[in-house]
VOLUM-140221 format. One record per residue (C-alpha): residue in three letters; x, y, z. Coordinates in steps of 0.5 Angstrom, whole numbers, plus 2048, in hexadecimal, padded with zeros to 3 digits. Example, Ala and Ser with C-alpha at 12.3 -4.5 7.8 and 13.67 -1.06 7.14 Angstrom:
 code   u   v   w
  ALA 819 7F7 810
  SER 81B 7FE 80E
//
This chain:
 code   u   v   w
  UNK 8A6 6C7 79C
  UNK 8A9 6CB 796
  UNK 8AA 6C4 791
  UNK 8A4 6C1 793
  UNK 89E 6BF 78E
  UNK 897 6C0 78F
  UNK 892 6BA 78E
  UNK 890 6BD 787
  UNK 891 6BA 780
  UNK 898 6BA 780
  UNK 899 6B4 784
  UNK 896 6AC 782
  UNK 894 6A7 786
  UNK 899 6A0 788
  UNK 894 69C 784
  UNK 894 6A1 77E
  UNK 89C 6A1 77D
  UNK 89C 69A 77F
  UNK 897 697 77B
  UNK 899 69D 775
  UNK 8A0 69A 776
  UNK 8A1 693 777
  UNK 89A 691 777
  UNK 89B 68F 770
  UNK 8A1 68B 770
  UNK 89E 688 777
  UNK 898 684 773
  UNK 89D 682 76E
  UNK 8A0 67F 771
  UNK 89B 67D 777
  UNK 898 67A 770
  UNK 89E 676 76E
  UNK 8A0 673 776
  UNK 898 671 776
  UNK 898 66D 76F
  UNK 89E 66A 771
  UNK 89B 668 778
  UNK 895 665 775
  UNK 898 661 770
  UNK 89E 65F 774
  UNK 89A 65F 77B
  UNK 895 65B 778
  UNK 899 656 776
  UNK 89E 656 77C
  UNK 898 656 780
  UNK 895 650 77E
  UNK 89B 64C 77F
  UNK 89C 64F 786
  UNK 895 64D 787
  UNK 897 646 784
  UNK 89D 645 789
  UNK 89A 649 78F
  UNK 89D 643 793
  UNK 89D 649 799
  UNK 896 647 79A
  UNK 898 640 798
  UNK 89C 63F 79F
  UNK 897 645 7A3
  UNK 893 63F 7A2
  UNK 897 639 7A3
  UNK 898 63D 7AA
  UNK 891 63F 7AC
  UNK 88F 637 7AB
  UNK 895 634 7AF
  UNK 892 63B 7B4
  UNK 88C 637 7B3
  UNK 88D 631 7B5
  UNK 894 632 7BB
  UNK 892 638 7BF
  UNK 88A 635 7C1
  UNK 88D 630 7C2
  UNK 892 633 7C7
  UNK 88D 637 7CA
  UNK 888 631 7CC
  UNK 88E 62D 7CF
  UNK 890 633 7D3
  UNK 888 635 7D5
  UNK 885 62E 7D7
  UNK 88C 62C 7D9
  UNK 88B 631 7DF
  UNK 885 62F 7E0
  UNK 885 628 7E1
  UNK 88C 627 7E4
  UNK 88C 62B 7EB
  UNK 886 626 7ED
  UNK 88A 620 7EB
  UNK 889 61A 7E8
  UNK 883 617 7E6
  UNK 880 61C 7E2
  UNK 87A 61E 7E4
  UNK 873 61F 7E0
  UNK 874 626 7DF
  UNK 87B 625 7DD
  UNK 87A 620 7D7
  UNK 874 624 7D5
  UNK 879 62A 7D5
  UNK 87E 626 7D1
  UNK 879 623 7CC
  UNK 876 62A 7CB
  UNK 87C 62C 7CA
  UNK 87F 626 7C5
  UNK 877 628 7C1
  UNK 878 62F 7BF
  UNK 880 62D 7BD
  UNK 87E 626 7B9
  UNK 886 626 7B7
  UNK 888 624 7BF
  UNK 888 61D 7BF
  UNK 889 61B 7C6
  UNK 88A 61F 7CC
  UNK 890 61D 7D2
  UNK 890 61E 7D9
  UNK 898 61C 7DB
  UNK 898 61D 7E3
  UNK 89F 61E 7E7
  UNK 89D 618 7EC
  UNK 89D 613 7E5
  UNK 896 613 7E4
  UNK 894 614 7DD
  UNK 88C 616 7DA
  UNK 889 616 7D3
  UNK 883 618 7CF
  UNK 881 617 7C8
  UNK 87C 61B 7C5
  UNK 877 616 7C4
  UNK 877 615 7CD
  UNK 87C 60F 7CD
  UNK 880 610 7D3
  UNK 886 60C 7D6
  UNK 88B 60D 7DB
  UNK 892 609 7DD
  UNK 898 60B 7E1
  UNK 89D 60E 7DE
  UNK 8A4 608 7DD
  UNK 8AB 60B 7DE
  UNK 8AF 60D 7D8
  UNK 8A9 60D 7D3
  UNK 8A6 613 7CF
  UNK 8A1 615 7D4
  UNK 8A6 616 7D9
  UNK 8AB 61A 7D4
  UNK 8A6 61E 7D3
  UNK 8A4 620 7DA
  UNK 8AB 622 7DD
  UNK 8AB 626 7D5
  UNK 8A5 62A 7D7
  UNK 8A8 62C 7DE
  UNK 8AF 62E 7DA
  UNK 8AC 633 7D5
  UNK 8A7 635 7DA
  UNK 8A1 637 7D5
  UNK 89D 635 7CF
  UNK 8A1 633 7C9
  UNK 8A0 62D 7C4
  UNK 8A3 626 7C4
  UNK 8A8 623 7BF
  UNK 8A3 61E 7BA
  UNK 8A3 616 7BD
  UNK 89F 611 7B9
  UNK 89B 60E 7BD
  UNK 899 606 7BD
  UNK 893 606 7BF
  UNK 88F 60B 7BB
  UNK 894 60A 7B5
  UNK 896 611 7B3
  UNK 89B 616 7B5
  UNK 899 61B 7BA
  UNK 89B 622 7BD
  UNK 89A 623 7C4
  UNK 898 62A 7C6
  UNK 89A 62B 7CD
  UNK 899 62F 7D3
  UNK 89C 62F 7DA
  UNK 897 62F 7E0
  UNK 898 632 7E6
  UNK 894 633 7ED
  UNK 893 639 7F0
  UNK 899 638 7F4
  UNK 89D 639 7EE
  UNK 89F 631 7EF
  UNK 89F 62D 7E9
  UNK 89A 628 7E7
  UNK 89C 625 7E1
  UNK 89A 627 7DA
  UNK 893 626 7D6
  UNK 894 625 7CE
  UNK 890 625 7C8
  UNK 892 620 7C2
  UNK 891 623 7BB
  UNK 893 620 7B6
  UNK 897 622 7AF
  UNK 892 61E 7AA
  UNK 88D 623 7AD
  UNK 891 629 7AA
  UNK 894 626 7A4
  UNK 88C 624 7A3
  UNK 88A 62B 7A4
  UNK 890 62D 79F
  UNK 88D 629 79A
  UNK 885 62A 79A
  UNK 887 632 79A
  UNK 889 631 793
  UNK 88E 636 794
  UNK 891 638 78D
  UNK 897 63A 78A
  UNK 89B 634 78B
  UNK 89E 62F 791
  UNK 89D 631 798
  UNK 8A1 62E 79D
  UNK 8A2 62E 7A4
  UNK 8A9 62C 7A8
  UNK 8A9 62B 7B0
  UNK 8AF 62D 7B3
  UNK 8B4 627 7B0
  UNK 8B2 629 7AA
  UNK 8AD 623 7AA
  UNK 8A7 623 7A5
  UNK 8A1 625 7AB
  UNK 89C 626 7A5
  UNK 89B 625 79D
  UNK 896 623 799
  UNK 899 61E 798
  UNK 899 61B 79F
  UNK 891 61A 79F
  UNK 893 614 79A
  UNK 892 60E 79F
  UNK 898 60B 79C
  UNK 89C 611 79E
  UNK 899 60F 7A5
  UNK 89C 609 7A5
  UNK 8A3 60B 7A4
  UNK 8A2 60E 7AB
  UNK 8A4 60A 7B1
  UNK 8A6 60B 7B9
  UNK 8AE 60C 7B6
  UNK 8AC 60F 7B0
  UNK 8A6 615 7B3
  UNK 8A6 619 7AD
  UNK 8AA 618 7A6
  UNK 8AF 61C 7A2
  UNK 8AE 620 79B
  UNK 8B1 61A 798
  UNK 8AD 614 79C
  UNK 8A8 618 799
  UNK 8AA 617 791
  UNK 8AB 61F 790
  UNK 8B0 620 78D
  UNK 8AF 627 78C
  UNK 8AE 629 794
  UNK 8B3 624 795
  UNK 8B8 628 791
  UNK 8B6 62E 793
  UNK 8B7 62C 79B
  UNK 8BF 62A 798
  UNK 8C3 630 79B
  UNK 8C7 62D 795
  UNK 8C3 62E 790
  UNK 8BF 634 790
  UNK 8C1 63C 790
  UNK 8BD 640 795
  UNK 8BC 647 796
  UNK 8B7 64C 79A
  UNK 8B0 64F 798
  UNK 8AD 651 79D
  UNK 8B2 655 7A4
  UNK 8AC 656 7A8
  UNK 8A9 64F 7A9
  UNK 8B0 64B 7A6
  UNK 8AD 648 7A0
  UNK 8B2 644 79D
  UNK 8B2 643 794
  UNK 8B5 63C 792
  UNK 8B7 63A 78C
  UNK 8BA 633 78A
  UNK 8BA 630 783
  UNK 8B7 629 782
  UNK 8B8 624 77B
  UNK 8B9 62B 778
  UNK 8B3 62E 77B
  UNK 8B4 635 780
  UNK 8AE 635 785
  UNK 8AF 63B 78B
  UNK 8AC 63B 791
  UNK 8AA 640 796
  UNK 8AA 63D 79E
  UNK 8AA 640 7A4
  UNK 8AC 63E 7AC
  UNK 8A6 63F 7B0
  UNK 8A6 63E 7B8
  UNK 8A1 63A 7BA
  UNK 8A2 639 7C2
  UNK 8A8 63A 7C6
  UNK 8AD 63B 7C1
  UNK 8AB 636 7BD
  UNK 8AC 637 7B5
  UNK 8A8 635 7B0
  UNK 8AA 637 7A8
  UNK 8A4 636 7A4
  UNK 8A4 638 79C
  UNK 8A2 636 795
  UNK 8A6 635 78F
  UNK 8A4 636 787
  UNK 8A8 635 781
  UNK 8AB 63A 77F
  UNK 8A9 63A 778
  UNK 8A1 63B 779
  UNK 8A3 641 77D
  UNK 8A5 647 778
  UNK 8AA 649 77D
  UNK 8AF 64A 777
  UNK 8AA 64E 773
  UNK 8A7 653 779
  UNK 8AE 655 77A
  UNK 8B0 656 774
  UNK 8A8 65A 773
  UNK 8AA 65D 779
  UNK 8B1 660 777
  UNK 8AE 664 770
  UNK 8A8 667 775
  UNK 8AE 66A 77A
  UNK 8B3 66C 774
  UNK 8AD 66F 770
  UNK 8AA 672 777
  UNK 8B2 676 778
  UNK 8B2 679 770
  UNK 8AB 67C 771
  UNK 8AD 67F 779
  UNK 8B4 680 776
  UNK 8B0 685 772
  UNK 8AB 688 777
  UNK 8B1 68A 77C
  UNK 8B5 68E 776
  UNK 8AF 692 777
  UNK 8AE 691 77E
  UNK 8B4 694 780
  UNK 8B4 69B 77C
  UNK 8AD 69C 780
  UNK 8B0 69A 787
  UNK 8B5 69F 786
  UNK 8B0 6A3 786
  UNK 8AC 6A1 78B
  UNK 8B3 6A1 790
  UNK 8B4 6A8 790
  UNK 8AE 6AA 794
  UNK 8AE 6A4 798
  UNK 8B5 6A5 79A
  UNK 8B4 6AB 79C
  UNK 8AE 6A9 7A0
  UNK 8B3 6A3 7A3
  UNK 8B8 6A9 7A5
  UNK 8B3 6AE 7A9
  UNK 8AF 6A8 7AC
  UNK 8B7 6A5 7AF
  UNK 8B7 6AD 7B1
  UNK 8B1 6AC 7B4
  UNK 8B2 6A5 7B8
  UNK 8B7 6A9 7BC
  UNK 8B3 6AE 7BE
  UNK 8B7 6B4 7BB
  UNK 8B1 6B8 7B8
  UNK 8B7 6BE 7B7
  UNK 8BB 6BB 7B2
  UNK 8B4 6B6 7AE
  UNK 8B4 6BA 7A7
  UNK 8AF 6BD 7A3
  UNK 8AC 6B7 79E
  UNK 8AB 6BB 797
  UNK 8A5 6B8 793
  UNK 8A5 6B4 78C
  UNK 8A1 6B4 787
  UNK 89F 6AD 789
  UNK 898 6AE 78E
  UNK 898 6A9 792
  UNK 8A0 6AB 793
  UNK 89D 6B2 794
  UNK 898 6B1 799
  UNK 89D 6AD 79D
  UNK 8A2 6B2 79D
  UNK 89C 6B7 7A0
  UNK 89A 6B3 7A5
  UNK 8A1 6B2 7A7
  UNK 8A2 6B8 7A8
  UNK 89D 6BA 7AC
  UNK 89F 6B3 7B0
  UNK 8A5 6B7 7B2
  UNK 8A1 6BE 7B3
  UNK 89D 6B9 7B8
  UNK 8A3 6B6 7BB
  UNK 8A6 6BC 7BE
  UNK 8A0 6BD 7C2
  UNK 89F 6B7 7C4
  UNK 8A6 6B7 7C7
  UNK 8A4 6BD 7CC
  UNK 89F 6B8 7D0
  UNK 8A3 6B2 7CF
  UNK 8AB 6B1 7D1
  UNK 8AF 6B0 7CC
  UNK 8B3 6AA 7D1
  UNK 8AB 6A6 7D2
  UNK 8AA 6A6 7CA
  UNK 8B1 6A4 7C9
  UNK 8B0 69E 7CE
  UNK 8AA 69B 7CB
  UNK 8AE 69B 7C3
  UNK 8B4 698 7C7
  UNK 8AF 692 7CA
  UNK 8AB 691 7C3
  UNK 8B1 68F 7C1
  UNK 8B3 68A 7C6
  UNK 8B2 682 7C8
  UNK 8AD 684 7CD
  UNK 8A7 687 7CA
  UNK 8A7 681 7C5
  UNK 8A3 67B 7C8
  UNK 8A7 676 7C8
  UNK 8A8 66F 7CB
  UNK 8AD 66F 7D1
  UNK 8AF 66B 7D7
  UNK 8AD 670 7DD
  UNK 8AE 66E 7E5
  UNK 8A7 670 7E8
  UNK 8A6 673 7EF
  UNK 89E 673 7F2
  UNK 89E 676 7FA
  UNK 897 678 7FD
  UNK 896 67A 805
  UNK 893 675 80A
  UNK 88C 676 80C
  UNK 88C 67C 808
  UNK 884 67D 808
  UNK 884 67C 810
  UNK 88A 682 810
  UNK 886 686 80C
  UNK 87F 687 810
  UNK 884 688 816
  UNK 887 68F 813
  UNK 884 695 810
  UNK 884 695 809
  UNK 88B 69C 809
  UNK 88F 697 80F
  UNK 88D 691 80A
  UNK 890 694 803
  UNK 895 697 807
  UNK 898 690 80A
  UNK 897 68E 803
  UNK 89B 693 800
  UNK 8A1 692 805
  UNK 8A1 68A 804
  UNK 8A0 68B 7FC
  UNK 8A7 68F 7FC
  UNK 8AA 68B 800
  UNK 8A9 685 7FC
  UNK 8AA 68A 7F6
  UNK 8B2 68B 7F9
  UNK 8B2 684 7FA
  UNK 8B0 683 7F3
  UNK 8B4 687 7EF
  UNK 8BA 687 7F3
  UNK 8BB 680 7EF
  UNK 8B9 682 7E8
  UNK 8B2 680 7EA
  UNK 8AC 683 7E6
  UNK 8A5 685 7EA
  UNK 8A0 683 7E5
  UNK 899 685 7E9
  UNK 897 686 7F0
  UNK 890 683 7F1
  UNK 88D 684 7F7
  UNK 892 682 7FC
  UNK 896 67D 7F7
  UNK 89C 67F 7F3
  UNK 89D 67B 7ED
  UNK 8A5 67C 7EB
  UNK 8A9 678 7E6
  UNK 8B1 678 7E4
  UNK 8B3 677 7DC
  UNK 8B1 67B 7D9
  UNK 8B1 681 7D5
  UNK 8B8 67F 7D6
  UNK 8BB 679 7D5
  UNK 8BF 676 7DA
  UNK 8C1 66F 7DC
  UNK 8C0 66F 7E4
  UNK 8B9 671 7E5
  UNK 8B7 66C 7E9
  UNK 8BD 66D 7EE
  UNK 8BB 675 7ED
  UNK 8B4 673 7EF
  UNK 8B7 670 7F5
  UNK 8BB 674 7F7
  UNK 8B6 679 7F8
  UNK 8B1 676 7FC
  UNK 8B6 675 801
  UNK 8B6 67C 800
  UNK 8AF 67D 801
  UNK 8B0 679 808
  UNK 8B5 67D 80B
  UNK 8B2 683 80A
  UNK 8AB 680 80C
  UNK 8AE 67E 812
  UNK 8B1 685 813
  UNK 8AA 688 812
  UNK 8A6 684 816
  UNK 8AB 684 81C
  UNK 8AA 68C 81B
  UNK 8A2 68B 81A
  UNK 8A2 687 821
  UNK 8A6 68C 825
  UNK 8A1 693 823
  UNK 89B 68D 825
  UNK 899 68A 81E
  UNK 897 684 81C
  UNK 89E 681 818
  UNK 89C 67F 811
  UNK 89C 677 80E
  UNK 89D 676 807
  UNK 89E 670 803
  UNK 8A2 670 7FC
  UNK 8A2 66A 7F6
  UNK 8A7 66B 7F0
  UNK 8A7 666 7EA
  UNK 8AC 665 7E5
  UNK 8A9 665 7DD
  UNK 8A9 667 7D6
  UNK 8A4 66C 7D5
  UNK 8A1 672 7D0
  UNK 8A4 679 7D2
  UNK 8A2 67F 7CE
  UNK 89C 685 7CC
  UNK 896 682 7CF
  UNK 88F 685 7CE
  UNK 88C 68A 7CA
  UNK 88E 68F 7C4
  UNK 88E 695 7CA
  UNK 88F 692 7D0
  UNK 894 68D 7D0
  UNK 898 68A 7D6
  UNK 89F 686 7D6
  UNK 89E 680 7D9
  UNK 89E 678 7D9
  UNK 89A 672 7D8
  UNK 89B 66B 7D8
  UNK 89B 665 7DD
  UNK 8A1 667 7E1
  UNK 89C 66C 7E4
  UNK 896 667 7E5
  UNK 89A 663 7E9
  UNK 89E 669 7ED
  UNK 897 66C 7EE
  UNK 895 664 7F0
  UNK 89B 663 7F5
  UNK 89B 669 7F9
  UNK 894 666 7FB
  UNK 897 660 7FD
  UNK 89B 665 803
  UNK 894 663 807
  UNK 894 65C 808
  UNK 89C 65B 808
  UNK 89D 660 80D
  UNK 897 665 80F
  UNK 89B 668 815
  UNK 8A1 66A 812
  UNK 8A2 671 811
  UNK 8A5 66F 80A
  UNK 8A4 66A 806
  UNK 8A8 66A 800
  UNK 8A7 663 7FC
  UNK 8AB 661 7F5
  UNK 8A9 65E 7EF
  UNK 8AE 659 7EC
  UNK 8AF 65C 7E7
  UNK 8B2 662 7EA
  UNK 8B6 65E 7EF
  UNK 8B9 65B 7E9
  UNK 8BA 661 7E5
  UNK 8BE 664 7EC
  UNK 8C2 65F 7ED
  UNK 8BF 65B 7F2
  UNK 8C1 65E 7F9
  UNK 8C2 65B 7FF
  UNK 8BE 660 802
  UNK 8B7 65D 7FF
  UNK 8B3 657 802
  UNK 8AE 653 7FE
  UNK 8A7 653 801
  UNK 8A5 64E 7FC
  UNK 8A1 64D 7F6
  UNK 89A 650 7F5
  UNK 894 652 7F1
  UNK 893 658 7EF
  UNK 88B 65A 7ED
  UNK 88B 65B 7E6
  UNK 88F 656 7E4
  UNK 891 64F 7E2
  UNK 896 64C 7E6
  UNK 89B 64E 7EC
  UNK 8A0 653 7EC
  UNK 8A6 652 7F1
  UNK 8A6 658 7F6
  UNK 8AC 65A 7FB
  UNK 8AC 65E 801
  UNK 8B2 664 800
  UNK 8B6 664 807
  UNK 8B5 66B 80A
  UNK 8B8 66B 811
  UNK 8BF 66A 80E
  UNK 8C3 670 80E
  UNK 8C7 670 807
  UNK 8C2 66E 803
  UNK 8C3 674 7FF
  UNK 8CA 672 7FE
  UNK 8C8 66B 7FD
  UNK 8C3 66C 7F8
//
């Protein structure tokens, strides 16, 4: 290398020539932006900390949490417990729910509404009652309501006479064993708890309110006022901002009278401004859904005047146009470095482009720079090159380029797809494998793994491992394709016709056919590099293998004698289309998890299954 210079005084560190050069003006103006950050933070940060009704309604929501979803759970938990025995409550019920009502003192009462008309409930202080439920009454709406959302959710507020205040119910639907529906448990809350939890939190910073999903006020501070209570009635649960005497949120809730704009995209808090008896106040508030699709807004409003919001601005403003001036100024001088530092770099970018596609023939010599650091690279990259052509000899330049070709693909990054999962496993393989030794027992494996192989990939399948004598293999992906279900299918009847075929051969030269059982579930799943630095696989975790896994097993008891047993997830009948040539066996539970899944038996005596599917 005639031009290349030797690491000796003639060359300068990066760190001397950018500290010699532009360090300099670098602290100047680090100096500047800083004194301008401190005194303009400071005074920003204290209004931001003032008016960080973020954390205001972060609050608000926690307390509504607090008080809704507690009351949610213990409608559902002694719900389950209690209803399936039937009416009335046993010891160990009442203890449950009064247990239950101690350690959530806000739920004021908890109600067993029963689909044959009767109705239990039981207060916190071990008062009990029980009355059949009348026709056309509330307790009548609320059982065929429950049945009809058909999960947990809360009620819309109704006074109630008897305890003279409003109540929001938290209510569950039960149901038995059977899937048969019982009725629904629920739990009474009331919002004078939350509106007190407002007030004694001493949230500062302004107004806090809280609207129902009519934009009723469910909790103020000023609520807890007993004339306030008052107002409420069976025809009037829950008052207006203007029943409240609040003309400021009154005026903020008039679609007419306020101007509103975004502050927040991710969780959509929304800025208000209105103008009051010539005042301006702004308010931040946000929708929160709290069960079943319902929304609540909570929020909080200030005088806009105590804020500084004009002044923050405006300090805000001089920071940025002070902060452009100084880095103005820096990038003049950054600019005349960093054509000096493109040069070397671009010839580097040119011989590396050369070197990605392996055409070492025509990959330039790299000349030195009086940089070190520069020099340096270009030595070693020199001698990378001189590595490379000899590295070519024991690699094939065809394999090294398929792997640079797969690191820029969408299968080597994990990521989240919808796959369809196929599970196979031979029947009583420990038995076959005591009978045969161990080079006729590989053997006999071997031949069946490459005839699930061909039926695999012959629909696009991808065989992600052998254990033993299963096969574990999925459709989706690398490759994106949209009939991976159908696919899946497809290929086990493939799988059956060429098993058949096999075993029909194995019987007439004298050997025992062969039974295997197949499960296949349809889900999302991570799909991608799994494992270590130095050893890694391309594979698939999630759910939907769980439950492939899981349904192949359930081959035994569906139909133990079959010399195929292929069973379908739901999810995978609906993803191929429902076919005809699919049969529902029923709903199950499978071991590790919570609730039954729907298994179908695929059809595999029909003779165009394939062109079915």
């Amino acid at each position: 290398m005639s031009d290349k210079l030797t690491t000796s005084s003639h060359t300068i560190t990066i760190r001397t020539l950018l500290l010699r050069d532009i360090g300099g003006l670098f602290l100047i103006a680090l100096g500047a932006v800083l004194a301008v950050t401190l005194y303009f933070g400071n005074q920003g940060g204290l209004i931001v900390i003032r008016e960080n009704a973020n954390a205001t309604i972060k609050s608000i929501k926690q307390t509504l949490s607090l008080h809704i979803r507690p009351a949610l759970k213990a409608a559902e938990l002694v719900g389950q417990y209690t209803m399936p025995n039937g009416a009335p409550m046993s010891a160990t019920a009442q203890g449950m729910a009064r247990t239950a009502m101690q350690l959530q003192p806000h739920i004021r009462a908890l109600a067993f509404l029963r689909n044959d008309g009767s109705m239990e409930w039981i207060a916190p202080d071990g008062r009990m009652g029980t009355r059949q439920i009348t026709a056309g009454s509330i307790e009548e709406q609320a059982v065929k309501e429950a049945h009809e959302i058909g999960e947990p959710y809360l009620a819309s507020a109704i006074y109630a006479e008897n305890a003279g205040l409003t109540l929001i119910s938290a209510r569950s639907p039960i149901y038995d064993r059977s899937h048969t529906y019982l009725g629904v448990a629920a739990a009474a809350i009331s919002p004078l708890d939350i509106s007190i939890f407002l007030r004694d939190a001493d949230i500062a910073g302004g107004s806090v309110f809280v609207l129902d999903e009519k934009d009723r006020l469910l909790a103020h501070p000023i609520l807890t006022d007993p004339s306030m209570q008052a107002l409420m009635s069976a025809d009037k649960p829950l008052l207006s901002a203007m029943e409240l005497g609040d003309p400021v949120l009154a005026a903020l809730m008039d679609p007419e009278r306020r101007d509103v704009g975004t502050v927040d995209e991710s969780n959509g808090t929304q800025f208000w401004t209105t103008t009051v008896a010539g005042t301006e106040y702004v308010a931040l508030a946000q929708k929160v859904s709290v069960a079943h699709g319902k929304l609540y807004t909570v929020g909080m409003y200030v005088d806009l005047s105590t804020t500084s919001y004009s002044d923050m601005l405006r300090y805000l403003t001089y920071g940025a146009i002070a902060g452009l001036i100084v880095m103005g100024l820096a990038m003049l001088r950054l600019r005349q470095l960093a054509e000096r530092i493109r040069q070397p770099v671009a010839e580097l970018a040119s011989a590396s482009n050369a070197v990605a596609k392996l055409d070492l023939e025509t990959v330039p010599e790299i000349r030195g720079n009086p940089v070190r650091e520069f020099n340096d690279a270009a030595d070693a990259f020199n001698a990378m090159i001189s590595g490379l052509a000899q590295f070519r000899v024991y690699v094939p330049r065809s394999l090294v380029m398929e792997i640079l070709r797969e690191r820029g693909s969408q299968g080597v990054p994990s990521v989240e797809r919808e796959v369809t999962v196929l599970f196979s496993d031979i029947v009583g393989f420990t038995g076959i494998s005591q009978q045969y030794p161990p080079d006729e027992l590989v053997e006999m494996l071997n031949a069946h793994f490459t005839l699930m192989n061909e039926a695999i990939e012959a629909e696009g399948g991808n065989i992600d491992k052998y254990s033993g004598d299963s096969v574990m293999a999925f459709w989706g992906a690398p490759a994106i394709r949209e009939d991976h279900a159908a696919a899946c299918l497809r290929s086990a009847s493939r799988i059956a016709k060429l098993l058949r075929e096999d075993n029909r051969r194995r019987v007439e030269q004298g050997g025992d056919p062969i039974h295997i059982r197949i499960g296949i579930a349809t889900g999302t799943a991570i799909v991608g590099n799994i494992g270590a630095p130095d050893r890694i696989n391309y594979t698939i975790i999630g759910d939907s293998v769980n439950v492939a896994n899981r349904i192949e097993q359930l081959g035994k008891q569906v139909k133990p004698d079959a010399d195929i047993c292929v069973l379908v997830a739901a999810e995978t009948a609906t993803a191929a289309g429902n076919p005809t040539n699919i049969t529902d066996v029923g709903f199950f539970e499978l071991r590790g998890r919570t609730g039954a899944v729907q298994v179908f038996q695929l059809n595999l005596d029909d003779t165009d299954l394939g062109q079915r599917l």
